[in-house]
C-alpha positions in Angstrom: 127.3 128.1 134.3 124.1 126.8 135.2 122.5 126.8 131.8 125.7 124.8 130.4 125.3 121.9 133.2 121.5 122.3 132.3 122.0 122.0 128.5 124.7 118.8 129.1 121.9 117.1 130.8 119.4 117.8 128.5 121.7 116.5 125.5 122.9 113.6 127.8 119.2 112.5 128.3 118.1 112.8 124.6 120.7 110.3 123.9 120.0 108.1 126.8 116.4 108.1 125.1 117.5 107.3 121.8 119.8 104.5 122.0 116.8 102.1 123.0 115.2 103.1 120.1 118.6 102.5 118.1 119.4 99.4 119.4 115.3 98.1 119.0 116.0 98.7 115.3 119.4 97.2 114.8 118.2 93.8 117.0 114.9 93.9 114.4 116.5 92.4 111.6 114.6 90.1 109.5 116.0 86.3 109.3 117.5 84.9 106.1 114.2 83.2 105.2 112.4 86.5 105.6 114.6 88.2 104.1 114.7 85.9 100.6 111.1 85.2 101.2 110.1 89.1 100.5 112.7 89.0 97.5 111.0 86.1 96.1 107.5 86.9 96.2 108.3 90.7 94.9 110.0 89.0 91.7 106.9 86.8 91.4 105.0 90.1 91.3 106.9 91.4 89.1 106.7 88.5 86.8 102.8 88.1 87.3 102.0 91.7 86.6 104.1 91.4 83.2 102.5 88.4 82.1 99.4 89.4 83.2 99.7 92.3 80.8 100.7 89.9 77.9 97.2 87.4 78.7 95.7 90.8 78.1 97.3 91.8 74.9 97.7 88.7 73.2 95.2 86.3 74.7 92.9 84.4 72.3 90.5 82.9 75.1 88.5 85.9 77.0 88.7 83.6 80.2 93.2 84.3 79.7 92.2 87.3 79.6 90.4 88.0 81.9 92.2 86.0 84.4 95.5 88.3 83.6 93.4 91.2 84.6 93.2 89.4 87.9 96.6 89.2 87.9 97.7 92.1 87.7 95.3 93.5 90.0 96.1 91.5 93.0 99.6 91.2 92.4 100.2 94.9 92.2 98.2 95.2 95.6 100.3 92.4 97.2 103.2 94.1 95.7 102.2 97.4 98.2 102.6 95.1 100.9 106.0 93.4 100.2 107.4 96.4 99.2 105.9 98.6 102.6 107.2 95.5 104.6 110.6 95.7 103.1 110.9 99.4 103.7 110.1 98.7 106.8 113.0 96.1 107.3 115.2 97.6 105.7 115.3 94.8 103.1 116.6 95.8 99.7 113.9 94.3 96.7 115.2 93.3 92.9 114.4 95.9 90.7 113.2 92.8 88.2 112.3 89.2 87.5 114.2 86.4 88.0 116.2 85.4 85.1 113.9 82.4 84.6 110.7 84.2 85.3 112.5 86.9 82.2 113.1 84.5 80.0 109.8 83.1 80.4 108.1 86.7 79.4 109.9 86.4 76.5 108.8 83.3 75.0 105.5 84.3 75.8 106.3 87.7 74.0 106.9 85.7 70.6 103.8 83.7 70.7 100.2 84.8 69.8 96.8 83.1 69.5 95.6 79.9 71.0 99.6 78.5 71.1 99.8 81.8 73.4 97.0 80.4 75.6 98.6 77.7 76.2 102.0 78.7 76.7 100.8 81.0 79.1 98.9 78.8 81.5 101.7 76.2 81.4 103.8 78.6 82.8 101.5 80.5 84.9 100.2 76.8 86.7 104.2 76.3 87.8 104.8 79.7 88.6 101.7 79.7 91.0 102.9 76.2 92.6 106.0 77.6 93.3 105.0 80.9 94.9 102.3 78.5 97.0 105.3 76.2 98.3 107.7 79.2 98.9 104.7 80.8 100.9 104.1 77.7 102.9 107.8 77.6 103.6 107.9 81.4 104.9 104.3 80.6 107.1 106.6 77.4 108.7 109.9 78.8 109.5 109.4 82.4 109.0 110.4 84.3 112.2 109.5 88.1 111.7 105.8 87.7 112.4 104.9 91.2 109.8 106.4 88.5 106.8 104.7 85.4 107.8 101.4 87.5 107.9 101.7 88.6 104.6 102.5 85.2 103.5 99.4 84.3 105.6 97.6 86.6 103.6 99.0 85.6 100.0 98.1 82.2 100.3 94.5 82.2 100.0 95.2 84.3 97.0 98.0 82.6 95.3 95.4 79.4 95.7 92.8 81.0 94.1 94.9 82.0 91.1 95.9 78.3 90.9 92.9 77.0 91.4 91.2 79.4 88.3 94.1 78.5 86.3 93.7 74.1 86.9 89.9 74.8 85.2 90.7 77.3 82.3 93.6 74.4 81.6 91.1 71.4 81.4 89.2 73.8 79.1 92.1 74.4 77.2 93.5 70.9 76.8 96.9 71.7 79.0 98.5 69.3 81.1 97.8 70.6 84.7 101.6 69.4 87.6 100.2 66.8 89.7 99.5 68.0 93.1 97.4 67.3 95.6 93.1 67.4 95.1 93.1 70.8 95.5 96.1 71.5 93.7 98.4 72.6 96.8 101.3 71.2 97.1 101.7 70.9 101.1 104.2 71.7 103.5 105.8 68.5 103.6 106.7 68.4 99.9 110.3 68.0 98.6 110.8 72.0 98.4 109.3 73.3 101.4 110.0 70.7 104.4 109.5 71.8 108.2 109.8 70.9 111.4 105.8 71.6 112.6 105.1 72.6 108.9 101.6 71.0 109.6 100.2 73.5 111.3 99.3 75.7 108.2 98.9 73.9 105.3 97.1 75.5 102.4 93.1 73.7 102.3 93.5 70.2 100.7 97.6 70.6 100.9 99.0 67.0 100.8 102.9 66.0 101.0 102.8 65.2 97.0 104.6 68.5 95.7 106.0 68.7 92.2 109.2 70.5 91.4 109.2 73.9 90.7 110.9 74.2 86.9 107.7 71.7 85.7 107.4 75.0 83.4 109.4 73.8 80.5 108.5 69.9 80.5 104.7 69.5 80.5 103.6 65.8 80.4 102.6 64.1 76.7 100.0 65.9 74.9 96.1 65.3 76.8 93.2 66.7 74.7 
């Protein structure tokens, strides 16, 4: 009779341990923002590492093509991150691109030589500025502090990638989105506004951001 009064307590105490530990991981549910910020930045992954791919298949100009090597590279290791930060959050991830970003690969897909080059860094400039003002927006009202690290931690790299991609376009003849000197758009811009945004701006950010979709309607030819 002992051993059953024992083995109640035993059980009793087990659960008494475990539902701290339960109720830890029900209260740790990432925010909205968190939660679209990792689904966002995995489909820009996703979209980078394709077209990435395609600079490297179809690229005239060895600097596209070696810049979608770059690409891929650090976009599939940013990837790891999202998608170990998700698993850890129990946030569900797209299995695929946007529609946009599909659509997009596609055109690309049907071009080839130097009209390829072009195409490709069009798109590739407006898909980096809107990755850098979604990342700024995560870093300013991001509240799981394991997402606004890894948008910490993007940043510099997303701004590298745009900042590559501004040079091989002046080389290239394409029409780079007006943005600020150092071709941020900053925290204040007209997608990503917040309250104490100022506090981590990218380097150079200023409140001049252009609109995401500026893939589709570059400015009048400048050769």
């Amino acid at each position: 009779m002992l051993g059953i009064k024992r083995l109640g307590l035993l059980a009793a105490l087990v659960l008494v341990g475990l539902a701290p530990a339960a109720a830890a991981q029900a209260a740790a549910q990432p925010s909205t923002q968190d939660t679209q910020y990792l689904q966002a930045v995995h489909q820009v992954n996703l979209a980078e590492i394709a077209s990435g791919n395609l600079a490297q298949q179809k690229g005239q100009n060895q600097q596209v093509k070696d810049l979608g090597k770059q690409f891929v590279t650090d976009h599939t290791q940013l990837d790891q991150t999202v998608q170990s930060t998700a698993q850890q959050l129990n946030v569900q991830l797209p299995s695929d691109p946007t529609a946009d970003q599909q659509k997009v690969i596609n055109k690309l897909n049907n071009l080839s030589g130097a009209e390829f080059d072009k195409a490709w860094v069009t798109a590739e400039l407006a898909g980096h500025v809107a990755a850098i003002q979604a990342t700024q927006t995560e870093i300013s009202q991001g509240s799981e502090q394991s997402v606004v690290q890894l948008a910490q931690d993007a940043l510099p790299v997303l701004q590298a990638h745009y900042d590559a991609l501004v040079a091989l376009a002046q080389t290239l003849g394409v029409p780079v989105p007006q943005t600020s000197a150092s071709g941020t758009p900053g925290p204040g811009g007209s997608t990503a506004p917040a309250p104490g945004g100022t506090e981590s701006p990218a380097p150079g950010g200023s409140s001049e951001a252009p609109a995401p979709g500026t893939t589709e309607s570059p400015a009048p030819s400048q050769s």
